[in-house]
C-alpha positions in Angstrom: 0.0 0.0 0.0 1.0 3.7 -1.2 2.2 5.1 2.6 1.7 8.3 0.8 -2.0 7.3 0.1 -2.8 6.3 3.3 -1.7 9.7 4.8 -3.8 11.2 2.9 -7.0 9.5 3.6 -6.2 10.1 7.2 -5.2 13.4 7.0 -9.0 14.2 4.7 -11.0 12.0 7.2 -9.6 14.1 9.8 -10.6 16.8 8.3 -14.1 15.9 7.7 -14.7 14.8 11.1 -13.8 18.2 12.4 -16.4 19.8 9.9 -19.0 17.2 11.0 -18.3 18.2 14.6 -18.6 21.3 14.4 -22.0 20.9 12.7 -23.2 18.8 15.3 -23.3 15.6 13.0 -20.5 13.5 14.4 -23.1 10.8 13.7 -22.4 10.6 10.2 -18.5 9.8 10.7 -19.1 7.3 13.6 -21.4 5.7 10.5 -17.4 4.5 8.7 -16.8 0.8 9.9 -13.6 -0.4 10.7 -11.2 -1.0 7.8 -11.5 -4.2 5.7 -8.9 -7.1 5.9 -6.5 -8.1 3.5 -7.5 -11.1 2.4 -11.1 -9.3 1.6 -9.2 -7.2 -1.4 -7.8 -9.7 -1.8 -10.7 -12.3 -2.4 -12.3 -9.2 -4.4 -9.2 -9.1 -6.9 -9.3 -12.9 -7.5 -13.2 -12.7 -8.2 -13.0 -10.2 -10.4 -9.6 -11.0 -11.9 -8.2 -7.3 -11.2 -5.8 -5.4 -8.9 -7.5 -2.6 -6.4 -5.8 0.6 -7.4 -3.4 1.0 -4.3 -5.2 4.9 -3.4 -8.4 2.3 -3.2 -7.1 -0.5 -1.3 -5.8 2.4 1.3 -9.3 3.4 1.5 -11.1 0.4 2.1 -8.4 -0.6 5.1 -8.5 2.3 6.4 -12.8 2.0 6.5 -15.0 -0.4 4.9 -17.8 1.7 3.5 -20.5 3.0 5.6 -22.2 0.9 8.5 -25.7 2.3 7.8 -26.8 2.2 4.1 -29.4 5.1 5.0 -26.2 7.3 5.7 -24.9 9.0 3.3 -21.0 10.9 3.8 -20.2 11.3 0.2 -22.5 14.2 -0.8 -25.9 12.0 -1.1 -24.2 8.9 -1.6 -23.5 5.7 0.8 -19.7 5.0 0.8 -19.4 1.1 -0.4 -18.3 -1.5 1.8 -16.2 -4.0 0.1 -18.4 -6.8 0.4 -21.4 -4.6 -1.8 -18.7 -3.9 -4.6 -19.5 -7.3 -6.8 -23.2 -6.3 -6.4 -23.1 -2.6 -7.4 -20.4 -3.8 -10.2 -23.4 -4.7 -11.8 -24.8 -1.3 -11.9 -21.1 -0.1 -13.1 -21.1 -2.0 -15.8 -24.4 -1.0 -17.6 -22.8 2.6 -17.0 -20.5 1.7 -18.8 -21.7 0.1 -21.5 -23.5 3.1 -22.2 -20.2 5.4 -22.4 -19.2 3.1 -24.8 -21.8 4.1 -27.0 -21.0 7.5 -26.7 -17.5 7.9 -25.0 -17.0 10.5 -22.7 -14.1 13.5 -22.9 -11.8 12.9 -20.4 -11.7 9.4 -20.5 -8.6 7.4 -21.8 -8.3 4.9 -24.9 -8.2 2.3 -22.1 -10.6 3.2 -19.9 -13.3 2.9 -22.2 -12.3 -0.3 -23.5 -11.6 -1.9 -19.8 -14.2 -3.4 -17.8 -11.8 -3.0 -14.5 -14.1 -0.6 -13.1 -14.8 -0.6 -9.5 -17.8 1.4 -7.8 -16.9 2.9 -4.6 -20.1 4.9 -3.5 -23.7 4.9 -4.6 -27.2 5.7 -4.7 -29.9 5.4 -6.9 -28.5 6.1 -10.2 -25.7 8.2 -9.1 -22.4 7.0 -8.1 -18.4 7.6 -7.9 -16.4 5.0 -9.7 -12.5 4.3 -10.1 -10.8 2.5 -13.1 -8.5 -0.1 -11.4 -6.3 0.1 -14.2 -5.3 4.2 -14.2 -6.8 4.7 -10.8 -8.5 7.6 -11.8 -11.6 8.7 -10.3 -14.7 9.5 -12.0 -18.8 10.6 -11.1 -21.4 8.7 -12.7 -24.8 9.1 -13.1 -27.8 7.9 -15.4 -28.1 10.7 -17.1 -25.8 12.3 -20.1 -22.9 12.9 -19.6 -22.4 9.3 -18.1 -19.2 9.6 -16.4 -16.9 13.1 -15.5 -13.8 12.9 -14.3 -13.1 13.8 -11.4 -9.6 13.0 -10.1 -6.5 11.1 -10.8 -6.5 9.3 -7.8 -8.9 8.0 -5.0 -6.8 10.3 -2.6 -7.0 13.2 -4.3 -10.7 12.8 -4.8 -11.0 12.5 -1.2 -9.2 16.0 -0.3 -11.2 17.9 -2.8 -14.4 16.7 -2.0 -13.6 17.5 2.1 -12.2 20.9 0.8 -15.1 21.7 -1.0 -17.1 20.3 2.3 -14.9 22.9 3.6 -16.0 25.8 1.4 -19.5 25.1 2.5 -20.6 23.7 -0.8 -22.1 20.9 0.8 -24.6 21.5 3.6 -26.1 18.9 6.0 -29.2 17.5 5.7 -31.3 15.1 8.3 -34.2 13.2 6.3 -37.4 12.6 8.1 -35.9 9.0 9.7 -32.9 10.7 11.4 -30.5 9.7 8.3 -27.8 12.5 7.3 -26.5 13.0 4.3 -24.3 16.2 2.7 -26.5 18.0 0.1 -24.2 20.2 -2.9 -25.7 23.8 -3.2 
C-alpha cells in the first residue's frame, strides 16, 4: 500500500470529522466501519480477476464503507463496503456500457475499453467510480454525460471533496428517519 496514500485519507478523514463536529453531526462519521482485511481485497481481486488501485485498497483498510446504508457521507451517496462492490459492479457495468456508446471526454483509450471498473459509493442512479487500471476517479450518473472525471486518484478525490465540504458547498441535511446526508448547493 502507497504510505503516501494512506496519509492522505487520514489526513481528509480528519478533516471531515472536524467539519461534522462542528456541525453537530459527528453521527455521520461514527457511520465509517472499521477498515477491511487483507484477504477481503484480496478475495475481491481474484473474483473479479483485477488489482484494487493502491489509493483504493488504502481506503477500504482504512474504513469499509458506511455501516448504515441510510447514511450517506459522500455528498448524497452511501460509501461502499467491500463486500457490496460485486453487487453494485453490476450497476457499473451497464454505465459503462452506455459510455461506450458515446465515449465520454476525459476518459482514456483504455478506460473505455476496460471493464476493470470498481464502484466505490452509490445511490440510486448516481455513483463515484474508479478505473482499477489508471486509478483515476470519475462521477457517474444515469443521465448524459455518463461519467466526468473527477480526479486522478482515490486520494485526491477525497481531499477535494472534504475541501469543498470545507467551502460550505455541501450542507447537511437530516431526512425525516434521522438519516444524514451532505446536500451540494
Amino acid at each position: 500500500m502507497a504510505k503516501g496514500a494512506q496519509v492522505s485519507l487520514v489526513d481528509s478523514f480528519k478533516r471531515l470529522a472536524a467539519w461534522l463536529k462542528d456541525h453537530d453531526a459527528v453521527g455521520l462519521m461514527q457511520s465509517l466501519a472499521p477498515g477491511a482485511k487483507p484477504i477481503q481485497l484480496s478475495k475481491l481481486e481474484h473474483k473479479l480477476g483485477l488489482t484494487v488501485p493502491p489509493g483504493l485498497r488504502a481506503l477500504w483498510l482504512l474504513h469499509d464503507g458506511q455501516r448504515k446504508a441510510t447514511d450517506s457521507l459522500i455528498g448524497a451517496l452511501h460509501l461502499l463496503p467491500v463486500a457490496w462492490v460485486v453487487n453494485e459492479r453490476a450497476a457499473t457495468l451497464r454505465l459503462l456500457a452506455k459510455v461506450r456508446a458515446a465515449p465520454e471526454h476525459g476518459m482514456t483509450r483504455e478506460e473505455v475499453r476496460s471493464d476493470a471498473w470498481l464502484p466505490i459509493a452509490s445511490r440510486k442512479g448516481s455513483c463515484v467510480v474508479v478505473n482499477a487500471a489508471t486509478g483515476r476517479v470519475f462521477a457517474g450518473s444515469d443521465e448524459a454525460p455518463w461519467l466526468r472525471l473527477l480526479a486522478p486518484s482515490v486520494p485526491e478525490w477525497l481531499a477535494r471533496y472534504v475541501d469543498a465540504v470545507e467551502r460550505d458547498e455541501y450542507a447537511l441535511v437530516i431526512d425525516g428517519d434521522g438519516a444524514f446526508s451532505l446536500q451540494q448547493l
